[in-house]
NUMARVEX-22490 format. One record per residue (C-alpha): residue number from 1; x, y, z. Coordinates in steps of 0.05 Angstrom, whole numbers, padded with zeros to 5 digits, m for minus. Layout:
REM residues N
{atom NUM,{X,Y,Z}}
...
***
This chain:
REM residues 367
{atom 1,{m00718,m00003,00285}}
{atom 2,{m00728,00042,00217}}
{atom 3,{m00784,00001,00188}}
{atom 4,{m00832,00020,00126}}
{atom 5,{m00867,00080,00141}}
{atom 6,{m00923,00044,00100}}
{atom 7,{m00931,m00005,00158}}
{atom 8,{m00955,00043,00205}}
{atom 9,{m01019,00049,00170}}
{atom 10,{m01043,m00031,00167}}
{atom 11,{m01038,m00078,00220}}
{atom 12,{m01027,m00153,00214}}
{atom 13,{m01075,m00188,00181}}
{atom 14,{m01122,m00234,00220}}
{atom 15,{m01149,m00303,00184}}
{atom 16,{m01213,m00311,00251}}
{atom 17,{m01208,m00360,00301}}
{atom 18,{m01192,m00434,00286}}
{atom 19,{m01237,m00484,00316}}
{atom 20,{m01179,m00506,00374}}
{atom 21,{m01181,m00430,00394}}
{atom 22,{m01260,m00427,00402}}
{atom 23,{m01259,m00498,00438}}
{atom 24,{m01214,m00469,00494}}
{atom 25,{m01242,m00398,00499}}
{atom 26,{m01316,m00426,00501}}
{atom 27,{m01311,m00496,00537}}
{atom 28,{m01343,m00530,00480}}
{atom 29,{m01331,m00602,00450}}
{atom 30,{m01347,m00597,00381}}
{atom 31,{m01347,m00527,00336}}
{atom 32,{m01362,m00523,00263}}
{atom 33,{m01318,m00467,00226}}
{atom 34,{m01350,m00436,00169}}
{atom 35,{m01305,m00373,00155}}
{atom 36,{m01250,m00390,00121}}
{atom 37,{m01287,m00420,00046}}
{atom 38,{m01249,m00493,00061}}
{atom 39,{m01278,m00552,00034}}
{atom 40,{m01321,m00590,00084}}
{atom 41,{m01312,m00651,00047}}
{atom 42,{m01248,m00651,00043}}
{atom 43,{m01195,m00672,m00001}}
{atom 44,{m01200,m00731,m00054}}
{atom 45,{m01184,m00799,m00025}}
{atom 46,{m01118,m00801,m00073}}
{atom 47,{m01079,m00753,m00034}}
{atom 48,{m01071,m00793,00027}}
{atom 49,{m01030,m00838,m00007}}
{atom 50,{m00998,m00794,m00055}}
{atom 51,{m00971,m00756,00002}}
{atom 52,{m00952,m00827,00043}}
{atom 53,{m00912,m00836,m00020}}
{atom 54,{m00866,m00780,00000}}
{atom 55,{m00859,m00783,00071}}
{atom 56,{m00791,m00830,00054}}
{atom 57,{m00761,m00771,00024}}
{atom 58,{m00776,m00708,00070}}
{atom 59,{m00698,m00695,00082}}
{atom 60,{m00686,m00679,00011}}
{atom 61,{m00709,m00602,m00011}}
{atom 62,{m00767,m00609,m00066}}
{atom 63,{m00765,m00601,m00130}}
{atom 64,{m00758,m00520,m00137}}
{atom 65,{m00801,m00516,m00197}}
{atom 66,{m00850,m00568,m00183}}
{atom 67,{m00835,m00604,m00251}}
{atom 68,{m00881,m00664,m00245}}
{atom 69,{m00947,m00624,m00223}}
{atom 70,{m00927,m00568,m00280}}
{atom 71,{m00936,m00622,m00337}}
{atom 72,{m01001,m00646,m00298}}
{atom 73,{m01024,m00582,m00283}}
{atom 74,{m01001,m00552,m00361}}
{atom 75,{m01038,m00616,m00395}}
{atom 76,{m01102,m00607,m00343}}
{atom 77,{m01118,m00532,m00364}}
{atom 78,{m01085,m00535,m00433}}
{atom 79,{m01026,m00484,m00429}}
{atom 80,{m00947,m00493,m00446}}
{atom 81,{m00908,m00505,m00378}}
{atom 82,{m00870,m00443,m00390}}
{atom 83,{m00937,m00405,m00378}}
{atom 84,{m00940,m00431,m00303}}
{atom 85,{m00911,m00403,m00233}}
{atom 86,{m00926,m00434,m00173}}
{atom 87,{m00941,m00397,m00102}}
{atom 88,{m00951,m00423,m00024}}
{atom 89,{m01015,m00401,m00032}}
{atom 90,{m01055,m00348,m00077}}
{atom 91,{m01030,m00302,m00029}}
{atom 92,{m00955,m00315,m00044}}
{atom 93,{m00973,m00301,m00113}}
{atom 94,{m01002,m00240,m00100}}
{atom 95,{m00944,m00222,m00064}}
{atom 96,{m00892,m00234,m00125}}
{atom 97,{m00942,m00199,m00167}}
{atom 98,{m00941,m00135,m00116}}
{atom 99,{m00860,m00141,m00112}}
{atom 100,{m00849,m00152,m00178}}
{atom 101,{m00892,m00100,m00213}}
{atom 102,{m00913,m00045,m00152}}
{atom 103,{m00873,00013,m00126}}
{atom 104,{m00876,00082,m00095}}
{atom 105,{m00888,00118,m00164}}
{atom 106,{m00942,00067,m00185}}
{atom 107,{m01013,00058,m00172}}
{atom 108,{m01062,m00009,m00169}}
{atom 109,{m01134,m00015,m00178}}
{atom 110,{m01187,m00062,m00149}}
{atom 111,{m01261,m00056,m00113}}
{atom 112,{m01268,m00025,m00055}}
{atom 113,{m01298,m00099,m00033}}
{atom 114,{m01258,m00153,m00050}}
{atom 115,{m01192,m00195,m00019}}
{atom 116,{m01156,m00153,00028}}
{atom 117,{m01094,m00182,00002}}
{atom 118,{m01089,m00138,m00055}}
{atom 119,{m01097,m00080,m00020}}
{atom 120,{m01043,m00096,00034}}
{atom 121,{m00987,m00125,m00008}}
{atom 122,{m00991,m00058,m00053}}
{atom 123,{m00984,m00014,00014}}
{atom 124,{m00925,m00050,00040}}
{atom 125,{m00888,m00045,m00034}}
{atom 126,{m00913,00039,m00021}}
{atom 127,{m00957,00037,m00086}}
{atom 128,{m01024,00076,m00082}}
{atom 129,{m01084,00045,m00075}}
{atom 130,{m01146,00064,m00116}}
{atom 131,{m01203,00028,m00097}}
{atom 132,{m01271,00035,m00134}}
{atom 133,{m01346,00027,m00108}}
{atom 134,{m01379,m00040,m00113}}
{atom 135,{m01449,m00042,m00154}}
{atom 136,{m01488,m00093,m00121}}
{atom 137,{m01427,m00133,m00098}}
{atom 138,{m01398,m00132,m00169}}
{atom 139,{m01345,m00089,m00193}}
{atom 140,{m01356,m00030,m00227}}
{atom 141,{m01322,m00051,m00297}}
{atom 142,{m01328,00035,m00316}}
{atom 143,{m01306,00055,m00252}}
{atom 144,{m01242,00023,m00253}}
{atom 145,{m01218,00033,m00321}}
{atom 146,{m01229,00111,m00300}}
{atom 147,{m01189,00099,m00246}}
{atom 148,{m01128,00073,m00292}}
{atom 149,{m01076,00117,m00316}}
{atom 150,{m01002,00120,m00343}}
{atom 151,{m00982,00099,m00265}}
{atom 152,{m01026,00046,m00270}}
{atom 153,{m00982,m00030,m00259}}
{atom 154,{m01039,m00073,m00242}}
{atom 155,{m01109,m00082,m00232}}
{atom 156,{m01137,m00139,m00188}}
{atom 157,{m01209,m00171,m00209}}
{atom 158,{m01224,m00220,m00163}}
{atom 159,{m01274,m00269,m00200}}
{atom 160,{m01314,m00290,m00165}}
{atom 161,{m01303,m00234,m00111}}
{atom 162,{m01287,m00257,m00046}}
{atom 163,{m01328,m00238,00003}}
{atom 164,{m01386,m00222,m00041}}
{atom 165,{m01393,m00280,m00099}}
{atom 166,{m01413,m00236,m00151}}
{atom 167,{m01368,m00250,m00221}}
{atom 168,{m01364,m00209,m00270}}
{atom 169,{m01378,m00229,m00340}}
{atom 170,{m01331,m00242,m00395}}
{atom 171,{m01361,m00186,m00437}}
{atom 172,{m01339,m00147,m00385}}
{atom 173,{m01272,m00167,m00374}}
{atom 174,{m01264,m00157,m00437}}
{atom 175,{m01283,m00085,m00450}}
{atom 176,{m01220,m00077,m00390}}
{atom 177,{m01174,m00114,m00429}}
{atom 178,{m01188,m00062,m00492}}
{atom 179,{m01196,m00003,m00459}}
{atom 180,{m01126,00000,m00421}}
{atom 181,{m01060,m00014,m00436}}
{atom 182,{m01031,m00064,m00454}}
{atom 183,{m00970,m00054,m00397}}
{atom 184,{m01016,m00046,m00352}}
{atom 185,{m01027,m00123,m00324}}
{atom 186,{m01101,m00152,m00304}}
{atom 187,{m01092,m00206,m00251}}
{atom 188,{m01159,m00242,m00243}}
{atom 189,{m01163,m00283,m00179}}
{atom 190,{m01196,m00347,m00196}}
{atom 191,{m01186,m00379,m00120}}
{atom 192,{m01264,m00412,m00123}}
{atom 193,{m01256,m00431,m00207}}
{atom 194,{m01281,m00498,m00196}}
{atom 195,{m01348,m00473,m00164}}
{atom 196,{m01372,m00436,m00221}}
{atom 197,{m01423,m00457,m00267}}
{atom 198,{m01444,m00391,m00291}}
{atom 199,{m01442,m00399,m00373}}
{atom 200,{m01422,m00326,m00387}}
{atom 201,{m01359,m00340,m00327}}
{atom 202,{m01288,m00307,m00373}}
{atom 203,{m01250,m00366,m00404}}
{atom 204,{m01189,m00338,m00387}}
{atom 205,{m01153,m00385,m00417}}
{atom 206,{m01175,m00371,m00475}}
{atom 207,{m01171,m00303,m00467}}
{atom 208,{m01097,m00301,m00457}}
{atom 209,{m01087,m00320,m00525}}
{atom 210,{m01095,m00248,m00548}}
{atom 211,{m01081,m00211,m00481}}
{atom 212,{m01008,m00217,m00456}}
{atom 213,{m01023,m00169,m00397}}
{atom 214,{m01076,m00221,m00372}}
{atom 215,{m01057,m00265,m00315}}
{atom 216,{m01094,m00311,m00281}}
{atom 217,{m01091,m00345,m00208}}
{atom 218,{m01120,m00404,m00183}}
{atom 219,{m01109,m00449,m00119}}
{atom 220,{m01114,m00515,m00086}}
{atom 221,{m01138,m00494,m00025}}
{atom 222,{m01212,m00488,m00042}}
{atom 223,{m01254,m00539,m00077}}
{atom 224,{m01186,m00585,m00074}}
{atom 225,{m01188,m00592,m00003}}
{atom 226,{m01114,m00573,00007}}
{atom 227,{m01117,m00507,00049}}
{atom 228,{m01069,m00537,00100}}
{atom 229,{m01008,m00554,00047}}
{atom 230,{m01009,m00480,00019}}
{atom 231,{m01002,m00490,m00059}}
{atom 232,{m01035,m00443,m00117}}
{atom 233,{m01014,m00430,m00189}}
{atom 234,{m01010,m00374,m00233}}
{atom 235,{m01022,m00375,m00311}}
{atom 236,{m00984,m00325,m00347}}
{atom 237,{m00940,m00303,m00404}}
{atom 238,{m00875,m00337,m00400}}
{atom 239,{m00845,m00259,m00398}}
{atom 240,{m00893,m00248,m00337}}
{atom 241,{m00867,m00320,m00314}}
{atom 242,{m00791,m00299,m00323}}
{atom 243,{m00807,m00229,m00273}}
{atom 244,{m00838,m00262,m00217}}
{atom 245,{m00780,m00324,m00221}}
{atom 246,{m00736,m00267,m00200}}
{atom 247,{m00768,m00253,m00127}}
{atom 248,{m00802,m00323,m00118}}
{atom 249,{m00771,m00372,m00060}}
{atom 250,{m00725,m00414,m00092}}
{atom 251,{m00764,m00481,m00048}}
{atom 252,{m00838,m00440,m00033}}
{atom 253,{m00872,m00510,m00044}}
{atom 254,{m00869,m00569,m00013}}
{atom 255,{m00856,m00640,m00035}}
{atom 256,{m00932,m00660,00001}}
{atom 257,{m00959,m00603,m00022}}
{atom 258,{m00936,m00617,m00103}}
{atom 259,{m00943,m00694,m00092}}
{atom 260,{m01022,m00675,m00055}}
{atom 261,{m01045,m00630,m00120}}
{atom 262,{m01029,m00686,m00171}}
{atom 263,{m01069,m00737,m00145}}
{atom 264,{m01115,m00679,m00134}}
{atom 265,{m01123,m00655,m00202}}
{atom 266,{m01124,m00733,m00225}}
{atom 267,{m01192,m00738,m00187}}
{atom 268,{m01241,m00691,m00223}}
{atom 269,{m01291,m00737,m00203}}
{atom 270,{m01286,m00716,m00138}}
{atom 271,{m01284,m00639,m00158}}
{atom 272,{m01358,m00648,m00198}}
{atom 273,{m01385,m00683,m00126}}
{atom 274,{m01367,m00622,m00092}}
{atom 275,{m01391,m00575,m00134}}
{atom 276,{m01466,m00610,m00141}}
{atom 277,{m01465,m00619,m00069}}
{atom 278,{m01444,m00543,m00056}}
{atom 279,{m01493,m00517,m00098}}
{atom 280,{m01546,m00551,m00066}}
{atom 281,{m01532,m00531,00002}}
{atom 282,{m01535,m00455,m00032}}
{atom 283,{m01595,m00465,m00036}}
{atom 284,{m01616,m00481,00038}}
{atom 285,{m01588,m00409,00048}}
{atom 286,{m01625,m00372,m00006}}
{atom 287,{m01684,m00410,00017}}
{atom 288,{m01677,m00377,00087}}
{atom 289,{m01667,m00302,00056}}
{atom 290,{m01723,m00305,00030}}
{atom 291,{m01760,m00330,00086}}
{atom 292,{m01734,m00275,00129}}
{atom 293,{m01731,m00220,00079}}
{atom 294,{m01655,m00215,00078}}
{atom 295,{m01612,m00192,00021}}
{atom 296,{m01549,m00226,00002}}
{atom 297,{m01507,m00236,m00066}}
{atom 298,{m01515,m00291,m00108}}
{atom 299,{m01454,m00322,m00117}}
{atom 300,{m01414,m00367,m00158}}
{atom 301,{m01371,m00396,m00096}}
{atom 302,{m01373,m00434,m00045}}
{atom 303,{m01396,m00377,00005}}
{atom 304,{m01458,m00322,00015}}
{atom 305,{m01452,m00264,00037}}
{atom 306,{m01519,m00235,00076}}
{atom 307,{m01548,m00174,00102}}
{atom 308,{m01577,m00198,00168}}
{atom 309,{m01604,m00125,00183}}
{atom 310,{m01576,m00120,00255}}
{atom 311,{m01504,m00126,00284}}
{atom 312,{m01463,m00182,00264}}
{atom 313,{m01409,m00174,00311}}
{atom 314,{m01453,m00189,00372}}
{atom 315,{m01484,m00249,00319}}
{atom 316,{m01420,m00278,00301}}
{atom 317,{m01407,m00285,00384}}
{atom 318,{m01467,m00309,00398}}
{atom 319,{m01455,m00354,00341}}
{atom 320,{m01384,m00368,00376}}
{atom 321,{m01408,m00387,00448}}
{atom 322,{m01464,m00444,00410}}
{atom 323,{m01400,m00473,00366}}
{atom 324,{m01403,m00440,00295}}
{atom 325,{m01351,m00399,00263}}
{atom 326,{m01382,m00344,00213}}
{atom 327,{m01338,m00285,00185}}
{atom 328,{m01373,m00221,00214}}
{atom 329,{m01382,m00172,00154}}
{atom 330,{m01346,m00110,00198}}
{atom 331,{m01275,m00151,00175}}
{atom 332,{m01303,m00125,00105}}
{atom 333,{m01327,m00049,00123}}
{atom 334,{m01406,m00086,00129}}
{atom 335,{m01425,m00087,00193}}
{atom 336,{m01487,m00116,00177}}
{atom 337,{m01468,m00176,00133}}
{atom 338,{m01426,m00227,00152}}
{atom 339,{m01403,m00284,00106}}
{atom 340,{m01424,m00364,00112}}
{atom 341,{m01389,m00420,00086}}
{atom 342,{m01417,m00477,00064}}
{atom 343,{m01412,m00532,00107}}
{atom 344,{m01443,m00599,00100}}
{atom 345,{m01521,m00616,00099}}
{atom 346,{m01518,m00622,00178}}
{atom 347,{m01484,m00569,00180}}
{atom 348,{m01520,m00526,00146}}
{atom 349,{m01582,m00546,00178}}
{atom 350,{m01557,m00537,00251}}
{atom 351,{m01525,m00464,00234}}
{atom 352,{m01599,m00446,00192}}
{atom 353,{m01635,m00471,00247}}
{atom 354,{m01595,m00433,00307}}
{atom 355,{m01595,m00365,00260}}
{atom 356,{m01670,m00369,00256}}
{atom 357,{m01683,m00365,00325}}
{atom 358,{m01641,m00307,00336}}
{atom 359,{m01679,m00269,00276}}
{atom 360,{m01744,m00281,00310}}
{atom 361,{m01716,m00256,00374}}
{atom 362,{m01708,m00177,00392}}
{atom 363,{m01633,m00158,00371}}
{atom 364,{m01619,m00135,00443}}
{atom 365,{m01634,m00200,00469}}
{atom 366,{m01589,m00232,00421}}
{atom 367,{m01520,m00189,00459}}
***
């Protein structure tokens, strides 16, 4: 088969083990996954029913452009409908953006450490890839606006940066947005949005007011609960909006999936719980840094990422064989680290607990 010579350089991507998988492999009964930054809590009690609503109506396709849950959405955040685009996912999103605006005489800038999605969707449209150095988890704001030029089409700023949590700061953002041009599109990846509380976060929003090249992505599949329907949104310019029309799926969400993120966004209620109780549990991990002397990023999500100072491949399976699901950091080039959701107070305590005996013990007794 004459496939994209691009393809021979990445390999399909791998999301870990699901908890089913690890039950079977390990013989166990009951396995806690936190690797994947879902919600442990959940979605709000109103999509149940929202989505019972629907199951009448399953053998007619969906609405194609999700016209109830764009005036919800466009009311919620404070846009015109005509600024909105809706994905299966972030990643489909990402995908249009790649397809729409990448090519083999283009170029695309991110971090070095950030969502491998970026990278992967610009290789298979055969763009290059120019990825700068982290500093201290965050990205390097200089760096990459020295690694723009005329064959710049897009630069990715995932904020907050998945797998470290950093963000960067709207000051920051932007000194990108007036430094480049204004062809050049910035696509900030807002996937954990509704986890932030830091007060100098980017109102992009806001921001897009005066920067047409600005577009912004956000999803359900975090702090909504909704991982498992596969719906995100992008904010945009209506011109941005019209490209990515061309090359979306005519039916890429479902009627559960639209029906689920109404009720969803109509319980904020629920969105505040989840952020309180996620911070709180944050700090059970920075608490147990500090105890052991281990660095990790603060972050503005719903994740940590940690320097454990030994192996985390051998961790994560020891990790595996007791029942918890951790994202070694090796997945990110940081063999090192590895990345913790957080779970639920029980949790929490039972992962803490379990890690802290393996710290005290010798790392070769730990393989």
């Amino acid at each position: 088969m004459k496939r994209k010579k691009q393809l021979e350089i990445i390999t399909p991507y791998h999301p870990g083990k699901s908890i089913e998988e690890v039950k079977r492999a390990y013989g166990l009964h009951h396995v806690v996954k936190l690797a994947s930054n879902e919600n442990p809590f959940g979605c709000s009690h109103n999509v149940q029913e929202a989505m019972m609503a629907e199951l009448t109506k399953l053998a007619s396709y969906p609405d194609s452009r999700a016209n109830k849950l764009r005036k919800k959405l466009a009311e919620s955040i404070g846009v015109n409908q005509d600024q909105l685009i809706f994905g299966n996912g972030t990643d489909e999103l990402i995908r249009m953006l790649a397809r729409t605006y990448l090519g083999d005489r283009t170029n695309t800038v991110m971090s070095e450490l950030t969502f491998s999605q970026y990278k992967r969707n610009a290789i298979i449209e055969g763009a290059e890839v120019r990825e700068v150095p982290h500093i201290n988890g965050r990205h390097d704001i200089m760096g990459i606006i020295d690694a723009v030029d005329e064959n710049t089409s897009i630069v990715w700023i995932c904020n907050p940066n998945n797998p470290t949590g950093e963000y960067v700061r709207e000051h920051e953002l932007i000194k990108l947005l007036n430094k480049i041009d204004h062809d050049i599109l910035v696509v900030c990846d807002e996937a954990y949005y509704e986890y932030v509380d830091a007060h100098d976060f980017p109102n992009t929003v806001n921001l897009m007011k005066e920067y047409r090249n600005l577009v912004i992505t956000r999803t359900f599949s975090k702090a909504y609960g909704l991982a498992g329907l596969r719906i995100g949104y992008g904010i945009c310019h209506p011109d941005v909006v019209k490209d990515l029309e061309i090359v979306r799926e005519t039916f890429n969400t479902s009627r559960l999936a639209q029906a689920a993120a109404i009720a969803a966004l109509e319980d904020q209620a629920f969105i505040k719980v989840c952020r309180e109780k996620n911070r709180k549990e944050l700090e059970q991990y920075y608490s147990f840094c500090w105890r052991f002397g281990l660095s990790y990023f603060p972050t503005q999500t719903n994740f940590i990422f940690i320097d454990m100072k030994r192996k985390t491949d051998e961790l994560a399976d020891c990790l595996l064989r007791k029942g918890f699901i951790i994202r070694p950091g090796s997945e990110f080039g940081c063999p090192t680290s590895v990345r913790i959701t957080m779970g639920s107070s029980t949790q929490n305590d039972d992962l803490i607990a379990y890690l802290s005996q393996l710290l005290q013990m010798p790392e070769t007794e730990t393989l």
